[in-house]
C-alpha positions as CSV (number, residue, x, y, z in Angstrom):
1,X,0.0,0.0,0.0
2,X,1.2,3.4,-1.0
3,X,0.7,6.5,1.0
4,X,0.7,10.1,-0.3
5,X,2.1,12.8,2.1
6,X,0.5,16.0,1.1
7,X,2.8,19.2,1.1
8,X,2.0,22.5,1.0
9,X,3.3,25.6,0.9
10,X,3.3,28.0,4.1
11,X,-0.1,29.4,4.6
12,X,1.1,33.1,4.0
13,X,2.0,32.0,0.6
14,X,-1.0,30.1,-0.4
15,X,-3.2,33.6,0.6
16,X,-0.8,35.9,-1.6
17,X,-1.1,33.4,-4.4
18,X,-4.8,33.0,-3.9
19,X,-5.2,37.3,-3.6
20,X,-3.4,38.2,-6.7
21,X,-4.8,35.2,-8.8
22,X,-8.2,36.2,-7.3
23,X,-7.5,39.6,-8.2
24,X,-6.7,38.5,-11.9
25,X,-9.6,36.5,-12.0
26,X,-12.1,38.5,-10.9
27,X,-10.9,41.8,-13.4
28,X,-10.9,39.5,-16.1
29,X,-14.4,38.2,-15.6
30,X,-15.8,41.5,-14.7
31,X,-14.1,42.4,-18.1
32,X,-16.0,40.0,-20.0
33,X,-18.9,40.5,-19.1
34,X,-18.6,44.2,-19.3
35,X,-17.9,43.3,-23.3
36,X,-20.8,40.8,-23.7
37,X,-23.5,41.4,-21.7
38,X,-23.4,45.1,-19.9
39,X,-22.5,47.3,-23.5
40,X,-24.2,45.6,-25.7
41,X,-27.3,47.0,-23.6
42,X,-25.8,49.9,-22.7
43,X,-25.8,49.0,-19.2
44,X,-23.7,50.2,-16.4
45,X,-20.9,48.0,-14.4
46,X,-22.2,49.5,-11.1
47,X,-25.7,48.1,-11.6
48,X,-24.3,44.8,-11.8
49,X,-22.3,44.9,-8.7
50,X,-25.5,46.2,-7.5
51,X,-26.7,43.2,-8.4
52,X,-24.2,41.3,-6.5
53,X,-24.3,43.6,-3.6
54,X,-28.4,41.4,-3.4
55,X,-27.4,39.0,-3.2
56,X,-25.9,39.7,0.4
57,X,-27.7,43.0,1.5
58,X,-31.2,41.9,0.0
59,X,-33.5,43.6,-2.8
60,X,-33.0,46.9,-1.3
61,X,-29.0,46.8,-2.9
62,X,-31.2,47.0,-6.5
63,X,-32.3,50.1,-6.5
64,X,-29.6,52.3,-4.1
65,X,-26.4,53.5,-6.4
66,X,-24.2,53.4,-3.3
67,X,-24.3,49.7,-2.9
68,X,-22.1,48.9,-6.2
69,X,-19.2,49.7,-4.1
70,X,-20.3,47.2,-2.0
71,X,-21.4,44.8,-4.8
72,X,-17.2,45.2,-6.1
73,X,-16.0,44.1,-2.4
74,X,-18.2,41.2,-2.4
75,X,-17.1,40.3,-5.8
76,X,-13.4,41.0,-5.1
77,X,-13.8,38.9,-2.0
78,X,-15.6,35.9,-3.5
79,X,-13.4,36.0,-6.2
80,X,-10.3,35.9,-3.8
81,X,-11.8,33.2,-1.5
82,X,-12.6,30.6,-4.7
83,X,-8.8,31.4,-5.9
84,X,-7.2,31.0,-2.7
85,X,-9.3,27.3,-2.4
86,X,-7.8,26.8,-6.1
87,X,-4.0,27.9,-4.9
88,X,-4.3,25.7,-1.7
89,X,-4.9,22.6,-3.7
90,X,-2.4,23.2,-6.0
91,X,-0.1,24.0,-3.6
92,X,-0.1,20.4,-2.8
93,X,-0.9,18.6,-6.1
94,X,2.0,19.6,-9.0
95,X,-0.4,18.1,-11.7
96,X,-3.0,20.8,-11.2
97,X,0.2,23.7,-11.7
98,X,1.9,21.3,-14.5
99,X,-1.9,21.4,-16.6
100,X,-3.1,24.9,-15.4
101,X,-5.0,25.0,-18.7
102,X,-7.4,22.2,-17.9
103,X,-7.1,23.0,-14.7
104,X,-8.3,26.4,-14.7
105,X,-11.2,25.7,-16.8
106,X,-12.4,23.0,-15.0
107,X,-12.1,25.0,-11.8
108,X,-14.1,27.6,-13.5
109,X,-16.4,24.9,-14.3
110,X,-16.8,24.0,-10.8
111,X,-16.9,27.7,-9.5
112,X,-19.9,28.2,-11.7
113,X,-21.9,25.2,-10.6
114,X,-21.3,25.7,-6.9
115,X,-22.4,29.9,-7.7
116,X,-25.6,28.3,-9.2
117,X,-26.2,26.3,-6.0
118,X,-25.2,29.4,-3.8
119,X,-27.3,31.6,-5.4
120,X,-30.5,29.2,-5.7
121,X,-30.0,28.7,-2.0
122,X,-30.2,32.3,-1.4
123,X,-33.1,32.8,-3.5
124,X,-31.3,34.8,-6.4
125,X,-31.0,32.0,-9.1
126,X,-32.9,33.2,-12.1
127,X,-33.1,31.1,-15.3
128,X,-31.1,31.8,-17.8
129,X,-33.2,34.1,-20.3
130,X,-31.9,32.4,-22.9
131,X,-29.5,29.4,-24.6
132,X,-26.8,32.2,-25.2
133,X,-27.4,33.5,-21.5
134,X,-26.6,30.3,-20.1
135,X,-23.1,29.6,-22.6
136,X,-21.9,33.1,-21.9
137,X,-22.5,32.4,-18.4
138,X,-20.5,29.5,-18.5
139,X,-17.8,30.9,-20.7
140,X,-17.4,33.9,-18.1
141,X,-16.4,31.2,-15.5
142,X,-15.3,28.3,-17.6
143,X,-12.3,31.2,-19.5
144,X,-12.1,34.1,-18.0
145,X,-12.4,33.4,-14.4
146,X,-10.7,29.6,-14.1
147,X,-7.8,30.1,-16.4
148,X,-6.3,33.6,-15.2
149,X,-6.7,32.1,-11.5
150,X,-5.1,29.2,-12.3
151,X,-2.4,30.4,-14.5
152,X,-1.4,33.3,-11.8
153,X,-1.3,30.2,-9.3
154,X,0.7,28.2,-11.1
155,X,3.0,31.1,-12.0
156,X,3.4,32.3,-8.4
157,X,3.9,28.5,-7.4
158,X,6.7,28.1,-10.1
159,X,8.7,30.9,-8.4
């Protein structure tokens, strides 16, 4: 029988990592969204962190400008916490630093299903309004949230 000590790297590592890649992450997906779903309706980013900002402060976030502010910190910080889970496991699994390309976009895969679940027990899940909704949805997570999180990780981990 084989056993597998897990290493990992000191803590205060693993939360840089996991900030900056967070960081990296979350720009990035703000970014494309921004580009496919915000412009083309000539919407506004702070509405959409508005949006977010309900999800933890309740209906009353939708209709009060100074809540986007808020909506970008709870962004920022759900972003950071799902990258700084990513760099922690990496930090003890080469493989997942080694194939950061699959990695990231499964990660991203799994961020947005567990963000559906979150958001469905919170009572903010919506349907997708449409086919295109949904795949854009899942591209946001699945390209532009995994990948830079996991490429920043894996660069930061090289080091």
């Amino acid at each position: 029988m084989t056993t597998t000590t897990l290493t990992h790297r000191p803590i205060g590592k693993i939360l840089v990592d996991g900030i900056l890649a967070g960081l990296a992450g979350g720009i990035a997906f703000d970014a494309y969204l921004w580009l496919t779903t915000v412009l083309p309706v000539r919407g506004s980013l702070p509405a959409m962190w508005e949006w977010v900002a309900s999800a933890v402060f309740g209906n009353a976030a939708l209709s009060n400008p100074r809540f986007a502010t808020a909506g970008l910190a709870v962004h920022l910080a759900v972003s950071i916490g799902w990258a700084i889970a990513y760099a922690w496991a990496a930090s003890s699994r080469p493989s997942i630093n080694q194939r950061w390309q699959i990695s990231g976009v499964t990660y991203g895969l799994v961020v947005y299903l567990l963000m559906q679940i979150i958001l469905l027990v919170d009572d903010k899940w919506v349907f997708p309004p449409s086919p295109n909704a949904f795949l854009n949805a899942v591209a946001a997570h699945a390209l532009f949230f995994g990948p830079p999180v996991a490429y920043v990780v894996a660069r930061l981990q090289r080091a």
